[in-house]
C-alpha positions as CSV (number, residue, x, y, z in Angstrom):
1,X,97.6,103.8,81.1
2,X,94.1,103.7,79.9
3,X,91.3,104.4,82.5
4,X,89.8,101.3,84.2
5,X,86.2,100.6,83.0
6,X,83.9,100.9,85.7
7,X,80.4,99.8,86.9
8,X,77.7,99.9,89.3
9,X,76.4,96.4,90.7
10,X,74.4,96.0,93.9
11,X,74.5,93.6,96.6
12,X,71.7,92.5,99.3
13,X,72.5,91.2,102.8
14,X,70.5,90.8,105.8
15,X,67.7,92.9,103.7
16,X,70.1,95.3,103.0
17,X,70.5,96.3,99.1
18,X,74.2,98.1,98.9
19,X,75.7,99.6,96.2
20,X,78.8,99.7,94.7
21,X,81.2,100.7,92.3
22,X,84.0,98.0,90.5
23,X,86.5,97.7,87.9
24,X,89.8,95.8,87.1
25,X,90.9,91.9,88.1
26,X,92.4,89.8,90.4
27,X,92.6,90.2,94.0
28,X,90.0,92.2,96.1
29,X,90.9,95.6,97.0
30,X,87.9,97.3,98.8
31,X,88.5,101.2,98.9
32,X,86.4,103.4,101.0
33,X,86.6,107.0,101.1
34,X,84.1,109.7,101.1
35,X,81.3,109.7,98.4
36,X,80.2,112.7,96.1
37,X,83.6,114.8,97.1
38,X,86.5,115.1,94.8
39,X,88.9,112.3,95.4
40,X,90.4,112.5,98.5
41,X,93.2,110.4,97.6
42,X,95.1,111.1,94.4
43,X,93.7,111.2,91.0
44,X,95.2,108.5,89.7
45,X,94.7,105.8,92.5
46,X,91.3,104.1,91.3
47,X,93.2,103.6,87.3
48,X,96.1,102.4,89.4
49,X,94.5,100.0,91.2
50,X,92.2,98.8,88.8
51,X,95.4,97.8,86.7
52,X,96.3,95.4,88.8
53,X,93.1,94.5,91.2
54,X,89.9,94.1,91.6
55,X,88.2,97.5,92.6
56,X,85.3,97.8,95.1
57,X,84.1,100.6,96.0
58,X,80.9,100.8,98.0
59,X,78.7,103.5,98.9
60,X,78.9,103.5,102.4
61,X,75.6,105.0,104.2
62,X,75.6,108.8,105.7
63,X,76.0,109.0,109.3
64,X,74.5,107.2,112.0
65,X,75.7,103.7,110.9
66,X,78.4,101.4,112.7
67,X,80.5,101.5,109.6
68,X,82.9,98.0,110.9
69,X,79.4,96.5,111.2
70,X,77.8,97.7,107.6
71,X,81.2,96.6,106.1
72,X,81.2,93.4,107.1
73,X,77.1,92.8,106.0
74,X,78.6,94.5,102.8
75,X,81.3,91.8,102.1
76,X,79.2,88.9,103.5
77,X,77.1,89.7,100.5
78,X,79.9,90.1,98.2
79,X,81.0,86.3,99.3
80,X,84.3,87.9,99.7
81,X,87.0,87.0,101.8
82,X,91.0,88.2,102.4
83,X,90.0,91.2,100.6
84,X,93.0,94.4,101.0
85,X,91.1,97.4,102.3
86,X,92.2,100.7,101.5
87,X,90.6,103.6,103.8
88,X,90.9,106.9,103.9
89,X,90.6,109.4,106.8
90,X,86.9,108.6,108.6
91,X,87.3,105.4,107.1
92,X,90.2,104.7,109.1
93,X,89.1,103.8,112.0
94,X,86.5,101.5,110.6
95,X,88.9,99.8,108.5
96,X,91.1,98.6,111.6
97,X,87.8,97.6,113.7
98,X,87.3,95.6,110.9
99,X,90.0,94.2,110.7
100,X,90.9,93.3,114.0
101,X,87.2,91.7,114.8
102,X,86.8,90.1,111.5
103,X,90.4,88.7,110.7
104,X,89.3,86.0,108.0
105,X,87.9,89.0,105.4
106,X,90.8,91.7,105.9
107,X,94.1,90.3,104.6
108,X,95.8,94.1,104.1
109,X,95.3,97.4,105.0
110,X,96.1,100.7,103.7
111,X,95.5,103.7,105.6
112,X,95.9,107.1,104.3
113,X,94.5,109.6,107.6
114,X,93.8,113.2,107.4
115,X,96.1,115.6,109.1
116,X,99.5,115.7,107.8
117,X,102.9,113.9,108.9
118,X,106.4,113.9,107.7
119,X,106.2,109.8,107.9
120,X,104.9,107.8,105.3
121,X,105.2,104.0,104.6
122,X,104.8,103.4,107.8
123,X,104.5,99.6,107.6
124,X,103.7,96.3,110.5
125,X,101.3,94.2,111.6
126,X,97.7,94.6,113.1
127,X,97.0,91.8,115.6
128,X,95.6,91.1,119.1
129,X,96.4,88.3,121.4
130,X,92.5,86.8,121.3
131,X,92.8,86.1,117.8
132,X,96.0,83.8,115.6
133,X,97.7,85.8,113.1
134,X,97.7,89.5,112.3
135,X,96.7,91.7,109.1
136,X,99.7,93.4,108.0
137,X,99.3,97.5,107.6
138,X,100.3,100.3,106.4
139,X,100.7,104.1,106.9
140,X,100.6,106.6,104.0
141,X,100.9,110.6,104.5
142,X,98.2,112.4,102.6
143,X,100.8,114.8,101.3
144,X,102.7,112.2,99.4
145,X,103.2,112.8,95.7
146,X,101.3,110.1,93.1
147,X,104.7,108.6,91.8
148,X,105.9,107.9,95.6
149,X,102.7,106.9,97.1
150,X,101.1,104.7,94.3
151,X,103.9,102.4,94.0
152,X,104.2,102.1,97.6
153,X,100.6,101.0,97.9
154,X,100.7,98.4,95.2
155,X,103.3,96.7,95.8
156,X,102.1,96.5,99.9
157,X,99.0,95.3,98.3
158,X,100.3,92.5,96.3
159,X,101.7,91.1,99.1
160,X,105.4,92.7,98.5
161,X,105.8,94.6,101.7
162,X,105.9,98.5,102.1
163,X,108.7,99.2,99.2
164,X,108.2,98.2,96.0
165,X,110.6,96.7,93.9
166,X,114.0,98.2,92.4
């Protein structure tokens, strides 16, 4: 598969000018994990995803920020809405606050945590009894290999369920 092309676009909302990184078509798949490190995830997620979806990528401010809070500015700007969000580990957290307080822009999540667990693909629903519906959600182990793991995530993402096909 041949790598996604990706670019740099900004954003401003509430006087806020955000960057961001995108690539691919289709549906919006927001992915947040750490900037500047090596990828935390696996190598061949962002080409993956790309393939198939609509890549965004911000660069989420250092420290000292209510990430759920910056994330939602950040997709106000974008004008998006029902995006999947795919976090990993001290995004995690984040991605579920935002999810359960802003329940029209989340429509999936992915979580991939740090630590390690023998479970993976861990799937249900994330929903509380203020708000109608739920966002559906899933649990990937860090440790698991590209050819399990990717497939897992895409097809959860394009609305399949945990397993993909066949």
């Amino acid at each position: 598969m041949a790598p996604a092309t990706e670019s740099w676009a900004e954003v401003r909302a509430h006087d806020h000018v955000m960057r961001y990184r995108r690539s691919g078509t289709g549906r919006a798949v927001l992915v947040l994990r750490a900037s500047g490190a090596p990828d935390p995830l696996w190598p061949e997620l962002a080409d993956t995803l790309a393939s198939r979806f609509r890549v965004i990528a911000p660069e989420v401010p250092a420290s000292g920020v209510d990430v759920a809070a910056w994330l939602t500015t950040f997709l106000e700007g974008l004008g998006c809405a029902g995006v999947a969000v795919v976090a990993a580990d001290q995004f995690c957290m984040p991605a579920l606050e935002l999810a359960l307080l802003d329940r029209d822009r989340v429509a999936r999540v992915v979580l991939v945590p740090w630590g390690a667990s023998e479970e993976t693909g861990l799937d249900g629903v994330l929903g509380t009894t203020a708000r109608e519906g739920s966002v559906p959600l899933l649990v990937v182990r860090r440790g698991l290999a590209a050819a399990e793991a990717l497939p897992l995530v895409t097809s959860f993402l394009g609305g399949n369920g945990a397993h993909p096909p066949g």
